[in-house]
C-alpha positions as CSV (number, residue, x, y, z in Angstrom):
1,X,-6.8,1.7,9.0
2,X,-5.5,-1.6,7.5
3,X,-5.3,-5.0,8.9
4,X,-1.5,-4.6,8.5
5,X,-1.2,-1.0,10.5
6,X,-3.3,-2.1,13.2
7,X,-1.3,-5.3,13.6
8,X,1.7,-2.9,14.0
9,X,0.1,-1.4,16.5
10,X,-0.6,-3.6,18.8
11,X,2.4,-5.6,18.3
12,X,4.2,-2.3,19.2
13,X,1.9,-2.2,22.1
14,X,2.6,-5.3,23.7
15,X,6.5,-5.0,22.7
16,X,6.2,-1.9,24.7
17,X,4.4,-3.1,27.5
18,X,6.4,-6.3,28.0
19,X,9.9,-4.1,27.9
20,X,9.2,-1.7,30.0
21,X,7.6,-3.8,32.5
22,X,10.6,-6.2,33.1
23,X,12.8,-2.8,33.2
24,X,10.5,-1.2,35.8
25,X,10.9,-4.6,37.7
26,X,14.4,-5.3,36.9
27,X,16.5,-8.0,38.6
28,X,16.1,-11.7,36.9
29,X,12.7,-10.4,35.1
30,X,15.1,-7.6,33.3
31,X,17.8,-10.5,32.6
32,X,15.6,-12.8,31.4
33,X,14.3,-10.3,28.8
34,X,18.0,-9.5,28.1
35,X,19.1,-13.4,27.7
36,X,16.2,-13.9,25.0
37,X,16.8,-11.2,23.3
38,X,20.2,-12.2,23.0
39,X,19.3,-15.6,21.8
40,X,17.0,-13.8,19.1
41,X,19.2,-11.9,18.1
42,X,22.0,-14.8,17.3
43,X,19.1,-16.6,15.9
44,X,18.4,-14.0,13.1
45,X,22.3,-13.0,12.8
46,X,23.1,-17.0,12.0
47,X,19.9,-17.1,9.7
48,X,20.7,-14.1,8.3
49,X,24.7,-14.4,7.2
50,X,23.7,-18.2,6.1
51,X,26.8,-19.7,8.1
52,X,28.3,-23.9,7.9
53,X,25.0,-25.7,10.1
54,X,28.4,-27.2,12.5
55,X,28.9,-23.9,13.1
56,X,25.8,-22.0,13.7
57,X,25.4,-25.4,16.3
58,X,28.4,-23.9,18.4
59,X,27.6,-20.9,18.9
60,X,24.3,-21.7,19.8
61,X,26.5,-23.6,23.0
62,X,28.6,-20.6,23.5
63,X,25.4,-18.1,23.2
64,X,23.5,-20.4,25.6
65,X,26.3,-20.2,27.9
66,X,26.5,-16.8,28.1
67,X,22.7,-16.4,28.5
68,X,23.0,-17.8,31.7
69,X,25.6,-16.1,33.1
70,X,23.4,-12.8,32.1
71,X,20.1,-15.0,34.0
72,X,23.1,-15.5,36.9
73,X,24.1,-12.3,37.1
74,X,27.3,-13.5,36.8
75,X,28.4,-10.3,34.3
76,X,32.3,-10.2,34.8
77,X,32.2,-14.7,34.1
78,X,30.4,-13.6,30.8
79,X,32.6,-11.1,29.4
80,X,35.5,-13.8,30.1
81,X,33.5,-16.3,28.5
82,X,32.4,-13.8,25.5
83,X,35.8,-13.6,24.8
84,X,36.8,-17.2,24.7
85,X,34.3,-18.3,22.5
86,X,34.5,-15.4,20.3
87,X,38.6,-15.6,19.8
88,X,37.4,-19.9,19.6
89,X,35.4,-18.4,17.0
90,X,37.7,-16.8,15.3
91,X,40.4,-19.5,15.4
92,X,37.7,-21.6,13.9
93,X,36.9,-19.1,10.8
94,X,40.8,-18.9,10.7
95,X,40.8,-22.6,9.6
96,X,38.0,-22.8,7.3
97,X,38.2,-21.8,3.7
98,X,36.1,-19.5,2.9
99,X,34.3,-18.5,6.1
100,X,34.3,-13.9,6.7
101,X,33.7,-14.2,10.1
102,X,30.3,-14.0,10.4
103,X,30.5,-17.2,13.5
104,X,32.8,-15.1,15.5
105,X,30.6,-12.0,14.5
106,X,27.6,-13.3,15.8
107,X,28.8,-14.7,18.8
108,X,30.2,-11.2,19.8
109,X,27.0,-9.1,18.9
110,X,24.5,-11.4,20.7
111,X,26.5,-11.9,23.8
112,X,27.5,-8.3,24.4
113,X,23.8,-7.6,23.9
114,X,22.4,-9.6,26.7
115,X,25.6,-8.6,28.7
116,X,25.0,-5.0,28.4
117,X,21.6,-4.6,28.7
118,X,21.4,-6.5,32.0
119,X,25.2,-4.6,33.3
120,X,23.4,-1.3,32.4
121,X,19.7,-2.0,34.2
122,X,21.1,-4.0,37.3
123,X,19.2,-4.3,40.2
124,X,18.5,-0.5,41.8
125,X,16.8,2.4,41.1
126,X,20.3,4.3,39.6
127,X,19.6,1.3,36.8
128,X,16.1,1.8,36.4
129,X,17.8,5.4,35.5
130,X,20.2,4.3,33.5
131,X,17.7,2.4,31.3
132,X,15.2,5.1,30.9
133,X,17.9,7.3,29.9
134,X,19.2,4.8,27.1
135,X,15.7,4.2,26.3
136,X,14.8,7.9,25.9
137,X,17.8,8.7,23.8
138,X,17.8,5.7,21.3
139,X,13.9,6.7,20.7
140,X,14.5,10.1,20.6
141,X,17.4,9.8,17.5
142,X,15.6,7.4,16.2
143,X,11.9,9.3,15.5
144,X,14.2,12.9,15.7
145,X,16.4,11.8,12.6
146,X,12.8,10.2,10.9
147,X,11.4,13.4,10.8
148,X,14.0,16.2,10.4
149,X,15.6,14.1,7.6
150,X,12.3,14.2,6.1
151,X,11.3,18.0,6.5
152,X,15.4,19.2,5.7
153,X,16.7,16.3,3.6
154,X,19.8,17.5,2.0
155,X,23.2,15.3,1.4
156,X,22.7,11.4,2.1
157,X,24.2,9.5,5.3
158,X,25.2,6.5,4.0
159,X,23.4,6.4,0.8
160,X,24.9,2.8,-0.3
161,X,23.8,1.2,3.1
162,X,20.7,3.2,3.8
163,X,19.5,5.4,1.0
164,X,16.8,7.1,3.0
165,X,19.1,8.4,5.8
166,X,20.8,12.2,5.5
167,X,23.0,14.3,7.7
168,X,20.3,16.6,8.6
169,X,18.7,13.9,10.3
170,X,21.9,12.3,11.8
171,X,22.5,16.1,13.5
172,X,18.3,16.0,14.1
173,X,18.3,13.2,15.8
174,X,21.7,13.9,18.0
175,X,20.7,16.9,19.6
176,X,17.3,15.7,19.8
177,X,19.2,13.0,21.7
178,X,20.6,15.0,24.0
179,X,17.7,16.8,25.1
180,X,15.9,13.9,25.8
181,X,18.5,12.1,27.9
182,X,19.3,15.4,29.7
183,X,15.6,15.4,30.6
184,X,15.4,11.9,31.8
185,X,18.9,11.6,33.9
186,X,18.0,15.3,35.5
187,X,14.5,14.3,36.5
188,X,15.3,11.0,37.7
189,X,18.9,11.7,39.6
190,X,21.6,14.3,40.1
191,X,23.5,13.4,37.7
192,X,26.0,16.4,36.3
193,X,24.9,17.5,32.9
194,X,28.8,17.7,32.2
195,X,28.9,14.0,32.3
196,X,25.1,13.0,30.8
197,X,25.8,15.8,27.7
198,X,29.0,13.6,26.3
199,X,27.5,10.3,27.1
200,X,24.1,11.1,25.7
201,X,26.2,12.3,22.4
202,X,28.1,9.6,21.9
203,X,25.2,6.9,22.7
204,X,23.2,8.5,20.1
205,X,25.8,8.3,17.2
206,X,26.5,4.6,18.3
207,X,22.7,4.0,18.3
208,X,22.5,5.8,13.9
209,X,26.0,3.8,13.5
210,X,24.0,0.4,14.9
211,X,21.0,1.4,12.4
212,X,23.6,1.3,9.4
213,X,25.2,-1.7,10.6
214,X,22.2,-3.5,10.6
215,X,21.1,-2.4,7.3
216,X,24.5,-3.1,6.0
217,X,23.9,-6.7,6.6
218,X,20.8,-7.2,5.4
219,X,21.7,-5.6,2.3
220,X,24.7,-7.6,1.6
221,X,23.0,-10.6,2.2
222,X,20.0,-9.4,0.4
223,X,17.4,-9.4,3.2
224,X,14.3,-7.0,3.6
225,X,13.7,-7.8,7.8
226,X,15.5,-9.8,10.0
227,X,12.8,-12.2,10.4
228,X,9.3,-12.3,11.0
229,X,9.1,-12.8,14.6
230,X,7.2,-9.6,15.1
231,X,3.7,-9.3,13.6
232,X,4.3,-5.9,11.9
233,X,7.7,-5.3,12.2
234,X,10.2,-7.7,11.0
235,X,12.4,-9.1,13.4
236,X,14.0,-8.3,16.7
237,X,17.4,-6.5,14.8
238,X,15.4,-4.9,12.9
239,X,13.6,-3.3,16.4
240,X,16.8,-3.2,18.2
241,X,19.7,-2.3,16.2
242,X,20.0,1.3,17.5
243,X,19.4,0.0,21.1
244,X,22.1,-2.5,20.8
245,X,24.7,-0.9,20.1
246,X,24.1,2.4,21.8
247,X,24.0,-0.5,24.8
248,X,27.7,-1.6,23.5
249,X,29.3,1.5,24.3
250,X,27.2,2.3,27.4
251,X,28.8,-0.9,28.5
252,X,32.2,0.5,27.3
253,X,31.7,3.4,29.2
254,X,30.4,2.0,32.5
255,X,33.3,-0.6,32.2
256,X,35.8,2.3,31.8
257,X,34.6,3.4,34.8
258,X,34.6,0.5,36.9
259,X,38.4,-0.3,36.0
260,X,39.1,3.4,36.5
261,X,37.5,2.9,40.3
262,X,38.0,-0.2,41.4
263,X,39.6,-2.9,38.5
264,X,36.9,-5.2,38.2
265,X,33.9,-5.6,36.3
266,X,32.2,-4.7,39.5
267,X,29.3,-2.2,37.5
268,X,26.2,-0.7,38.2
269,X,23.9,1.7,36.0
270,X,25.2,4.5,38.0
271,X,28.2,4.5,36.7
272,X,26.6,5.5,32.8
273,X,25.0,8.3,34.5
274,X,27.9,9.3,36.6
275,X,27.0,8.9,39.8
């Protein structure tokens, strides 16, 4: 085994170890895990896209900011304040020559990460659930698509973006998907497969779609990882892209649901699963 593989390894070890612990434990352990990765995440977007130093210095302020509402628990505060600073954002791309949006862009991605992992995994066992099931469905399209795009291969994905992806694998990794979150909601609630089946679909195309949109940035800015803040594996995008935005519309979702129920942001993980 090489020095490089087993440094892989236990990096992936202690990744795994330190995640699932702080979802097992959840309350400010779980945010605080959600408001770094957050600010990792705008760290390597702003290094990455290469945007005006003034303006990676703002929305390290408005990032910061919304960190702590995620360590406050204060999630309905830090969608408001996501959307001020990212329409600020915008106004401010608006007025400088140039500039594609990548400020605004970054602002957006990192805040709604922090603010929908810690919505989704809350404070109670129906977000423990909630998790888990994310967890297992991300990881299941994510090895699923690996291998059946391997064994099948067949017509390319997105062969501009991500050369090495194919539909077989996309439609591998779906159902494998929605088997595995099936197995996790049903053995961990009472949740109606009529609800998990569509929500375990549609998590695990937004987790392949979060895959290409990483890769698409890296490739038009000419990257290989991220970063190198993980021994073995690049960066934290390039470990979480999937997870991310399968998290963006599982915050959609449970969102939908909270306005349907009572017009707040007032959310819980139970509502993904729907309990």
């Amino acid at each position: 085994m090489s020095q490089e593989l087993r440094l892989r390894i236990l990096s992936g070890i202690v990744m795994a170890i330190v995640v699932l612990s702080a979802t097992w434990v959840g309350g400010f352990a779980f945010r605080l895990l959600a408001a770094a990765i957050a600010l990792l995440v705008y760290y390597e977007w702003s290094t990455i896209t290469r945007f005006a130093p003034a303006d990676r210095i703002g929305g390290w302020i408005a990032v910061a900011i919304i960190a702590g509402a995620v360590l406050l628990d204060r999630i309905g505060l830090g969608v408001a304040l996501l959307a001020a600073f990212t329409l600020a954002g915008m106004f401010r791309t608006a007025l400088s020559a140039g500039s594609q949006g990548w400020l605004p862009g970054g602002i957006l991605y990192a805040g709604l990460t922090g603010l929908s992992l810690a919505a989704i995994r809350g404070d109670d066992a129906a977000g423990l659930a909630a998790m888990l099931f994310v967890f297992a469905l991300v990881w299941a399209t994510d090895i699923l698509a690996y291998f059946v795009g391997r064994a099948i291969g067949g017509p390319k994905l997105a062969p501009r973006i991500s050369p090495g992806k194919t539909w077989s694998g996309a439609v591998g990794g779906t159902i494998s998907a929605v088997i595995a979150g099936c197995a996790v909601a049903l053995l961990l609630t009472d949740a109606s497969p009529i609800w998990i089946v569509p929500a375990a679909f549609i998590l695990s195309v937004a987790s392949q779609a979060g895959d290409l949109f990483e890769s698409f940035i890296k490739r038009r800015f000419g990257v290989k990882d991220s970063s190198r803040l993980i021994p073995g594996h690049g960066g934290v995008m390039d470990r979480v892209d999937g997870l991310v935005v399968a998290c963006f519309a599982a915050f959609v979702l449970m969102a939908a649901r909270a306005l349907m129920a009572g017009g707040s942001f007032d959310m819980n993980g139970g509502m993904l699963l729907g309990l």
